[in-house]
N, C-alpha and C positions, 0 to 999 in steps of 0.2 A: 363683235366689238363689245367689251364690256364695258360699263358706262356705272360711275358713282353717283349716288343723291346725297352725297354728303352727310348731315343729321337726319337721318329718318325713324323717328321715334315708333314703334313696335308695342300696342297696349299689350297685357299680359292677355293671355288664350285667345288672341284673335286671329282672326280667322283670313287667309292672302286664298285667291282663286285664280288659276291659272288653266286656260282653256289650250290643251297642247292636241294637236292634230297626229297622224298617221304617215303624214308623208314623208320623204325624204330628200332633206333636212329637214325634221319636224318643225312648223308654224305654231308660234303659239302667241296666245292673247291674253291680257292683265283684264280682267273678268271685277276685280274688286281686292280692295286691300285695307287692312287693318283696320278689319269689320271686328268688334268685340258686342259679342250678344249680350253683357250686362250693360253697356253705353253706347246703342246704337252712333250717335250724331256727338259723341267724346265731349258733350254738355258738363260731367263731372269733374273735370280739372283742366289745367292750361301746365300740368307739371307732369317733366318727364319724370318717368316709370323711378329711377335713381334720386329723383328729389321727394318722391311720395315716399319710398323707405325711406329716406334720410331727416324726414321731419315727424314721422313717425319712430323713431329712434330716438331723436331727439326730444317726443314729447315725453317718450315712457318713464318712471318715477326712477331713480337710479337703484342698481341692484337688482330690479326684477326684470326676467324677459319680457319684451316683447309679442302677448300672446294673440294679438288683435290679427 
């Protein structure tokens, strides 16, 4: 049965752990999720991944990329 979480925000390179067994039907277990090794404890922001570009877009001077 598959089952939605609705908004489940995704840091960028983090890291989901999924412990799947051998047997048949394989068992498996959610080990950890949306572990990002530069913000252990996501202390850095309260903004999804789409609002951090989009205020960074927003900040850049006009005319010039985005190079940050």
């Amino acid at each position: 049965e598959r089952m939605l979480l609705g908004r489940f925000e995704q840091a960028p390179g983090c890291l989901n752990v999924l412990d799947v067994d051998d047997s048949e039907p394989p068992e498996w277990i959610v080990r950890a999720v949306n572990v990002a090794p530069s913000d252990l404890v996501h202390r850095a922001t309260r903004q999804t991944t789409m609002e951090q570009y989009w205020a960074r877009y927003r900040a850049a001077p006009p005319g010039l990329p985005d190079t940050a």
